[in-house]
C-alpha positions in Angstrom: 0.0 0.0 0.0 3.0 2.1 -0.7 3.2 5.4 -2.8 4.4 3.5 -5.5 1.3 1.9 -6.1 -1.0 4.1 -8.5 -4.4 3.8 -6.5 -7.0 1.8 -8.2 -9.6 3.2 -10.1 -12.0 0.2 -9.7 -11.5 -1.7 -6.7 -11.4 -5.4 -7.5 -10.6 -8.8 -5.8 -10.2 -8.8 -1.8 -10.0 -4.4 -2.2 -10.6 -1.5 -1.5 -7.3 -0.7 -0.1 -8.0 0.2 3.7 -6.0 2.0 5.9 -6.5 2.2 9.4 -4.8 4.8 12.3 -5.0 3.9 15.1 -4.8 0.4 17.2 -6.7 0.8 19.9 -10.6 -0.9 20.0 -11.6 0.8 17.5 -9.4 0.8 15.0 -8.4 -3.5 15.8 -12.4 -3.8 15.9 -12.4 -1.9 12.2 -10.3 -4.3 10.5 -11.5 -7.4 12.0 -14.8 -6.4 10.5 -13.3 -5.5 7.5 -11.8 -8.7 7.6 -15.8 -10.8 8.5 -16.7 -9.1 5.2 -14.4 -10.3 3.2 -12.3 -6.9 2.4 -8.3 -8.3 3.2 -6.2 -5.5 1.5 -6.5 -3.7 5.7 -3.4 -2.1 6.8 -3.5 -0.5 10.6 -1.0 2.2 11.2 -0.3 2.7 15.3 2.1 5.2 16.2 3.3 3.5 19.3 5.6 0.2 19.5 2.2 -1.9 20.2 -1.8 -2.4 19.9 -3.8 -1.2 22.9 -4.7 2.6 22.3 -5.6 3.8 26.1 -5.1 0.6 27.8 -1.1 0.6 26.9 -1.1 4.1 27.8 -2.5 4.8 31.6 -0.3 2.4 33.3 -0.7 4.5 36.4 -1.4 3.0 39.8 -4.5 1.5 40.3 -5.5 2.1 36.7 -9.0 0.2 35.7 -11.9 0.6 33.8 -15.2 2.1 35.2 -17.3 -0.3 33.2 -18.3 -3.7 34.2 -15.6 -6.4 32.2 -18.5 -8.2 30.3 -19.3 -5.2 29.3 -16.6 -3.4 28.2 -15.4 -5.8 25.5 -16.2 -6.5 22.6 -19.3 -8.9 21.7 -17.7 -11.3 19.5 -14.9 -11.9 21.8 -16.5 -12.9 25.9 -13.7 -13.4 28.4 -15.0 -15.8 30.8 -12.0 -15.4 32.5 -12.0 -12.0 33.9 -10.3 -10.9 37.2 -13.0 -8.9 38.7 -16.0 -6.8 37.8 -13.7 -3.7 36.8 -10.6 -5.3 35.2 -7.3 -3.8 35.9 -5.3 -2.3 33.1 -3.0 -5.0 32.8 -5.9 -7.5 32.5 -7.7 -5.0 29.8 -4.1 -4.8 27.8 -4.1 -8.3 27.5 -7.4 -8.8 26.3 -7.0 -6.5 23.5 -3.4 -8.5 22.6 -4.8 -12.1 23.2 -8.1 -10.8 21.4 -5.8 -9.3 18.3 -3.6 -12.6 17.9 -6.2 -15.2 18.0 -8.6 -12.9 15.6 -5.0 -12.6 12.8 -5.2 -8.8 13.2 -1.9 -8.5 14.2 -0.1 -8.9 10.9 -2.5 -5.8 9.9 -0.3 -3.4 11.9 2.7 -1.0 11.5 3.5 -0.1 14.7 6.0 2.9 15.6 4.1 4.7 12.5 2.6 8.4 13.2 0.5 9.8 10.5 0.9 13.4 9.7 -1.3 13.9 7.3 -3.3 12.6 4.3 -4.6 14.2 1.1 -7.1 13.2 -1.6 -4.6 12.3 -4.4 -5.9 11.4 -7.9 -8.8 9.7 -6.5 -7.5 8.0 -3.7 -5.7 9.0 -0.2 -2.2 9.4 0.3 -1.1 9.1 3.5 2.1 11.0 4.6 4.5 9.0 8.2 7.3 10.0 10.2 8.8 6.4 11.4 11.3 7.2 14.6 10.9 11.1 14.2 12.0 10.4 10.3 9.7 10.3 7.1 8.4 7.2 6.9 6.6 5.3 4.3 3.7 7.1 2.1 0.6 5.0 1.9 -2.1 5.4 -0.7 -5.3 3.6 0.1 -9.0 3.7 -1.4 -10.9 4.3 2.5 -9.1 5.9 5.0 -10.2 5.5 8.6 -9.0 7.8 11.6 -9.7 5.6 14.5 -7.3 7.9 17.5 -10.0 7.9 19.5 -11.1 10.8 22.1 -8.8 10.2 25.4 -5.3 9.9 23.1 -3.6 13.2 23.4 -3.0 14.1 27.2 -3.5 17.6 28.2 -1.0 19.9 30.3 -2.3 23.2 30.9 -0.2 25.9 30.2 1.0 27.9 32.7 3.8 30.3 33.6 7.1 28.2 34.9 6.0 25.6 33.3 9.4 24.7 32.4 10.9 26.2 35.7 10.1 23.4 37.7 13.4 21.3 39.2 11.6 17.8 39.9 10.0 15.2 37.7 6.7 16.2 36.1 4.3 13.9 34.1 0.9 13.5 33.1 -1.0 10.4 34.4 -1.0 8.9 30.7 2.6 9.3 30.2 3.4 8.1 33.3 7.1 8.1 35.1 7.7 4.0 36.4 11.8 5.1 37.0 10.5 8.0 39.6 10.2 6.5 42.8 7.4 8.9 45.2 8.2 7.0 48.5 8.4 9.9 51.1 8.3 12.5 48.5 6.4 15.6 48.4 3.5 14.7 45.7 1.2 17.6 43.5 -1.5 15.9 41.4 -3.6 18.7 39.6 -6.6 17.3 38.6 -9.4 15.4 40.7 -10.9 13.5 37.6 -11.3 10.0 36.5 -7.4 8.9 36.2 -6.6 11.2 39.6 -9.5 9.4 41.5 -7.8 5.7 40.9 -3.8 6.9 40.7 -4.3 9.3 44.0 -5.1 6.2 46.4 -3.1 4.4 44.0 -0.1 5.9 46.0 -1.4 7.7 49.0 0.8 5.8 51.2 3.9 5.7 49.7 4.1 9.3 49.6 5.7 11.8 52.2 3.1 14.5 52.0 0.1 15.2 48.8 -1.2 18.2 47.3 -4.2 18.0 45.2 -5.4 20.7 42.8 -9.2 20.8 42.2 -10.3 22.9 40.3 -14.2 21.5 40.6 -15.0 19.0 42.7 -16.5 15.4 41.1 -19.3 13.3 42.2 -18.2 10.2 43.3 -20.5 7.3 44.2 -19.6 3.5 45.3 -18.3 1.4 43.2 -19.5 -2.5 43.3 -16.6 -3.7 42.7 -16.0 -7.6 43.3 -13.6 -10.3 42.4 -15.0 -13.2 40.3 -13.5 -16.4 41.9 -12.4 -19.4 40.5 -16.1 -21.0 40.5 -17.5 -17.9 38.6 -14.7 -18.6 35.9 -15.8 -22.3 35.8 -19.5 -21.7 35.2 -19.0 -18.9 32.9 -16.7 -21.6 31.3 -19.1 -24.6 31.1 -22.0 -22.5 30.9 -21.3 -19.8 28.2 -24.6 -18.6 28.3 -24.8 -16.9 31.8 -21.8 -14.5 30.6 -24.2 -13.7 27.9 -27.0 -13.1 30.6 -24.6 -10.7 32.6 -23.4 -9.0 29.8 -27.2 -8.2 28.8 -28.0 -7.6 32.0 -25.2 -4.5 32.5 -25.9 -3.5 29.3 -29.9 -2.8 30.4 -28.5 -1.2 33.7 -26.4 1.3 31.2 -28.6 2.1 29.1 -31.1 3.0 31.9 -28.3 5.7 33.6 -27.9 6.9 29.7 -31.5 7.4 29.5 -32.0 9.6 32.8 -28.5 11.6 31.7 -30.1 12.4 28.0 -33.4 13.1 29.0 -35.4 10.1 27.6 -36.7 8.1 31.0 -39.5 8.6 32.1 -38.0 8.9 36.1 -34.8 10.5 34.5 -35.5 13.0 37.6 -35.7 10.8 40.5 -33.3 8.8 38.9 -30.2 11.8 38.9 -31.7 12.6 42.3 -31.4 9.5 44.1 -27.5 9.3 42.1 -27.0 12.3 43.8 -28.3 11.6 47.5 -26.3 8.1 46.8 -23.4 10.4 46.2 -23.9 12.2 49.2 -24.1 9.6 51.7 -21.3 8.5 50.6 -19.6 11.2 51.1 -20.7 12.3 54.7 -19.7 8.2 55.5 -16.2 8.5 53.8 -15.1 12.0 55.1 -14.8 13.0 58.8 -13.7 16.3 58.1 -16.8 18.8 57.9 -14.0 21.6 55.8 -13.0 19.0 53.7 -16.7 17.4 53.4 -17.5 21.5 51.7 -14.4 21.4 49.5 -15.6 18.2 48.2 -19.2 19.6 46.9 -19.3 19.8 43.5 -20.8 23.2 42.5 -22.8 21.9 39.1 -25.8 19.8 38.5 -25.1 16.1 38.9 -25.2 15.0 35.4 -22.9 17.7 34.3 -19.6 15.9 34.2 -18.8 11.8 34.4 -20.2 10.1 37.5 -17.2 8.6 39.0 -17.4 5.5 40.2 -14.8 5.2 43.5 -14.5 3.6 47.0 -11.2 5.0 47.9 -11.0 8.2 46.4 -12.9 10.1 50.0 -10.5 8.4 52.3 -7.5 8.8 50.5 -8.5 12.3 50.8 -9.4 12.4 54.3 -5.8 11.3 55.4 -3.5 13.8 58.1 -0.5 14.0 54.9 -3.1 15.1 51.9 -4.2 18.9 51.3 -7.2 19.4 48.9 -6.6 23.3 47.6 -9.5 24.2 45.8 -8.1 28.1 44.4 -7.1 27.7 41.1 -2.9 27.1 39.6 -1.5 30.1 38.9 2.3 29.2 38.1 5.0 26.7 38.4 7.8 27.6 40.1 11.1 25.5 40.8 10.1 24.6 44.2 6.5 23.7 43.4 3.3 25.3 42.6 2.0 28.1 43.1 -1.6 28.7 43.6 -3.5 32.4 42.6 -3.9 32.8 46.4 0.2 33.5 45.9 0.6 30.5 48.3 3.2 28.4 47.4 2.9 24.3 47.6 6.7 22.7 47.7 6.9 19.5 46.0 9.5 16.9 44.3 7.0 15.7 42.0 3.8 17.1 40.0 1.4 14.6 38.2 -1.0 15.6 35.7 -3.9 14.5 36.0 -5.4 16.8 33.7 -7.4 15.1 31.0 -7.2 15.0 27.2 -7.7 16.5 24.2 -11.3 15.2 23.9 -12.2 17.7 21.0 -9.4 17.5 18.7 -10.7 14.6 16.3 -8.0 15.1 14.1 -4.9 14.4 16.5 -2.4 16.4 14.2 -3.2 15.0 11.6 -3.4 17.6 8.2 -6.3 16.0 6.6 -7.0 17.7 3.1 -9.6 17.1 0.1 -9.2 17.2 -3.4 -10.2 20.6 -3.9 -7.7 21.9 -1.0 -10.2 21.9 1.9 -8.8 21.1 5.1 -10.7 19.5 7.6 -9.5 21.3 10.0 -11.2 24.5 8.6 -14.5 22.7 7.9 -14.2 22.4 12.1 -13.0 25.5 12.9 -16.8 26.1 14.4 -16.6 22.5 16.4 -16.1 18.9 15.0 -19.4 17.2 13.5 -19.8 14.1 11.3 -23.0 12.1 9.7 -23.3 9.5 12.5 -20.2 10.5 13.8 -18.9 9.2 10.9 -18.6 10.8 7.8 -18.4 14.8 6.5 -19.4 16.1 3.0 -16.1 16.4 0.5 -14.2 14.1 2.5 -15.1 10.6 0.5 -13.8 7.3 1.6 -13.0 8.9 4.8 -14.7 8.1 8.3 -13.9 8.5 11.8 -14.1 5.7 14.6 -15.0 7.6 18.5 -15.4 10.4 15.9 -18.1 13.8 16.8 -21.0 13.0 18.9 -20.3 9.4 19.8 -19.3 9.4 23.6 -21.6 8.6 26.2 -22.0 9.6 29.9 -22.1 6.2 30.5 -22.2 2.7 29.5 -19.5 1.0 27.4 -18.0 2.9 24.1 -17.0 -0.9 22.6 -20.7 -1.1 21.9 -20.6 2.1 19.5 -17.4 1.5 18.4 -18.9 -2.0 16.7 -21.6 -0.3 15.4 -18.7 2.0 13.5 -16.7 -0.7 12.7 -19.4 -2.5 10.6 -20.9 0.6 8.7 -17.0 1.0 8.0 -17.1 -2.4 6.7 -20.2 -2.3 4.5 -19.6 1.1 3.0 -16.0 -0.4 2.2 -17.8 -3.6 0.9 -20.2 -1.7 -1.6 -17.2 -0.1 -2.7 -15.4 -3.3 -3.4 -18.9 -4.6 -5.1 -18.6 -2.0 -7.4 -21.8 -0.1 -5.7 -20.1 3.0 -5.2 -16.3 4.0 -5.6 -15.9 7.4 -3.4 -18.7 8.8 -1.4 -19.6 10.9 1.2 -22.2 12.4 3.0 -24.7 14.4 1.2 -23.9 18.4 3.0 -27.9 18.5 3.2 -28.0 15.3 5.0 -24.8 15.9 7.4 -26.7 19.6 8.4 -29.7 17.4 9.2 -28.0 15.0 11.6 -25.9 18.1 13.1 -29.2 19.9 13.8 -30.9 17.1 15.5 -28.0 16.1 17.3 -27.3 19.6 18.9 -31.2 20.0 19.2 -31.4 17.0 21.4 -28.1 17.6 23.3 -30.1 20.8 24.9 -32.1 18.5 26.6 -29.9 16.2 28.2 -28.0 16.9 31.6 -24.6 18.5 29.5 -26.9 21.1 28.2 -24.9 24.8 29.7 -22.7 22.5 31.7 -18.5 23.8 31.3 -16.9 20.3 31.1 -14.6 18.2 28.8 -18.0 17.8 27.1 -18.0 21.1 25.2 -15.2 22.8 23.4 -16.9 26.4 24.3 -19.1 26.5 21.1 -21.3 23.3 21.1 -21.5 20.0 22.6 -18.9 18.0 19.8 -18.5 14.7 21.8 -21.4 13.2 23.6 -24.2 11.0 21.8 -27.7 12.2 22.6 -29.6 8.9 22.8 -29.5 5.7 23.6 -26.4 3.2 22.5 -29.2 0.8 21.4 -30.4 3.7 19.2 -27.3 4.5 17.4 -26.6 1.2 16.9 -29.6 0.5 15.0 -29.2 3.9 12.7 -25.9 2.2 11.7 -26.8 -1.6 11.5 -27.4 -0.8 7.5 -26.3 1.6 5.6 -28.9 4.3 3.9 -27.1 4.7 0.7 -29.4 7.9 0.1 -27.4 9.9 2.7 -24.5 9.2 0.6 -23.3 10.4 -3.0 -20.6 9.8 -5.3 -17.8 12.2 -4.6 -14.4 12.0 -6.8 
């Protein structure tokens, strides 16, 4: 799939030629439904040295999913074998490799390949690399698919002294295994889903803590358990009852999605009883009336991700931790300096600051035939047909893409809806159905205008979180997973039109 292959003008044989970015579950879930529909010319580009997206990044203590296991996987590939209700990272990780080696989707990828950018070339993509900091290889492929997902690109804010400061520093995703905290004087800006795992994570191996908030989360129990040997053996021999509990969690999440978007009926009493669960567990977990206030989110619950936590208040509530709720004003050498002017001393700051949920594109230059960049297009906030697709872009879709997160549930369930739209638009192509297409703009304004129309009725409606980029809500799905799963299950060729 190299330069020097003139792209095809008519796809024939096991074609189109599909490239993938990204190795993470969406883009490994892409090409093995690529692969279920007979399209074999799949090549997956991952700009780190393995597969596992997220789950090969956060290796910070105590890192673990907030879904239920037999949930968060995919469908087509049950674990009856998992460690507990919320795997571990290291259990997740080798899911995804186990999962990619017995499903032949390994030989698919190019690891320590970063995509820079990729142009509509004579009727196909070409597809520009850097391989080690060096150009790399240039690809040319008849679909391109940006699967980089929402929680890649960690997020340091940037503040003055930035630089200045004399002791390790990392974000939670890039995290420092050769810097040993015991006894050490710990910042960890951030109190969101990665600071609520990694701060009791190492609460007692530090000397003293400092944690930034800058709003506080709600944080409710989570049920947590691990599945014993006797579990494994019955989900083993009886196959079906891991199909029972996956559909059972699945009904549960989809409930807690309909309150947060509006659609349930008791979508009131059901955010209010989350939130007097929240606070219960609150006034049980902290002793400390001042801290108890600090810990009080100011927002509607709703607003932000319900975090899910059973050690997050008492790691919290210990003699060596101070919560400082004014906001960072400055690094300094010694530490950081909130806008109070007080100054915290520390050896070490963690960030645990989030991601770059907004910026679809990751970098990458992504340009049409006519010169268009994407990028412009978005200037105004990210926003694709299903989350999929955008008008003069053909062959091109995005997995995790605009408008496909949820509040809650599992994302592997929308990321296999993508996957196998991916798949049958690439297999029409193949079929000789179609050769380039793209959203028609008339139909991609329609979807945008429902989409934002429904999101001011949900619980993120006004709310300033990771949910927004300031303009409009570009990552959260407004409905239901089962929903957007069915608007995908087939493909409306009358939202889409021939595009060269």
């Amino acid at each position: 799939m190299t330069s020097s292959t003139p792209p095809s003008s008519s796809p024939t044989g096991n074609g189109p030629r599909v490239l993938v970015v990204g190795a993470g579950f969406g883009g490994l879930g892409t090409a093995r439904a690529l692969l279920r529909r007979g399209i074999t010319d799949v090549t997956v580009l991952e700009r780190a040295d393995s597969v596992g997206g997220v789950w090969r990044d956060n290796t910070y203590p105590n890192a673990a999913c907030d879904v239920p296991s037999p949930l968060y996987s995919w469908s087509w590939a049950p674990n009856p074998r998992w460690g507990r209700r919320y795997s571990v990272q290291p259990e997740i990780l080798d899911y995804i490799e186990r999962t990619a080696r017995e499903e032949g989707l390994l030989p698919l990828v190019r690891t320590g390949t970063s995509v820079t950018s990729a142009e509509r070339v004579d009727g196909a993509w070409r597809v520009s690399t850097t391989v080690g900091g060096q150009p790399g290889p240039t690809y040319d492929a008849d679909v391109l698919v940006l699967a980089t997902g929402q929680l890649s690109e960690p997020v340091v804010p940037r503040l003055p002294g930035l630089e200045s400061f004399e002791g390790p520093a990392f974000h939670s995703a890039q995290w420092r295994h050769d810097v040993d905290l015991t006894g050490k004087r710990v910042a960890v800006v951030g109190t969101g889903a990665s600071a609520i795992q990694l701060v009791p994570g190492i609460v007692d191996t530090v000397g003293t803590m400092t944690v930034f908030q800058r709003s506080a989360a709600y944080v409710v129990p989570k049920p947590d358990r691990v599945y014993s040997e006797r579990h494994h053996r019955m989900f083993e021999k009886r196959p079906a009852t891991l199909g029972l509990e996956r559909r059972f969690v699945y009904w549960l999440s989809e409930r807690f999605n309909g309150a947060l978007v509006g659609t349930s009926p008791v979508a009131g009493p059901f955010l209010g009883l989350a939130r007097q669960v929240w606070r219960l567990h609150l006034r049980r977990q902290v002793s400390d009336p001042a801290l108890r206030r600090k810990l009080v989110p100011d927002y509607p619950i709703g607003c932000k991700r319900l975090l899910f936590s059973n050690e997050w208040y008492p790691a919290l509530d210990r003699p060596h931790v101070d919560v400082v709720t004014s906001p960072v004003a400055s690094v300094e050498p010694q530490g950081v300096r909130d806008e109070t002017g007080r100054l915290h001393e520390a050896d070490v700051i963690i960030w645990g600051t989030g991601f770059a949920a907004t910026d679809f594109l990751r970098g990458i230059d992504v340009v049409g035939a006519d010169g268009t960049r994407l990028a412009d297009v978005w200037s105004d906030g990210a926003r694709a047909h299903l989350g999929l697709t955008v008008p003069g872009f053909p062959n091109f879709f995005t997995i995790y893409g605009p408008n496909t997160n949820l509040g809650g549930s599992s994302i592997v369930g929308m990321l296999e809806a993508q996957a196998d739209y991916v798949a049958q638009v690439s297999a029409g192509i193949r079929d000789g159905r179609h050769r380039a297409v793209a959203p028609r703009p008339e139909v991609w304004d329609a979807y945008d205008r429902e989409v934002q129309q429904r999101l001011g009725g949900t619980a993120w409606a006004g709310c300033d979180s990771w949910y927004t980029d300031g303009r409009r809500i570009t990552t959260n799905w407004p409905g239901l997973v089962q929903e957007y799963r069915d608007r995908l299950t087939t493909v409306d060729w009358d939202d889409l039109e021939e595009v060269s």
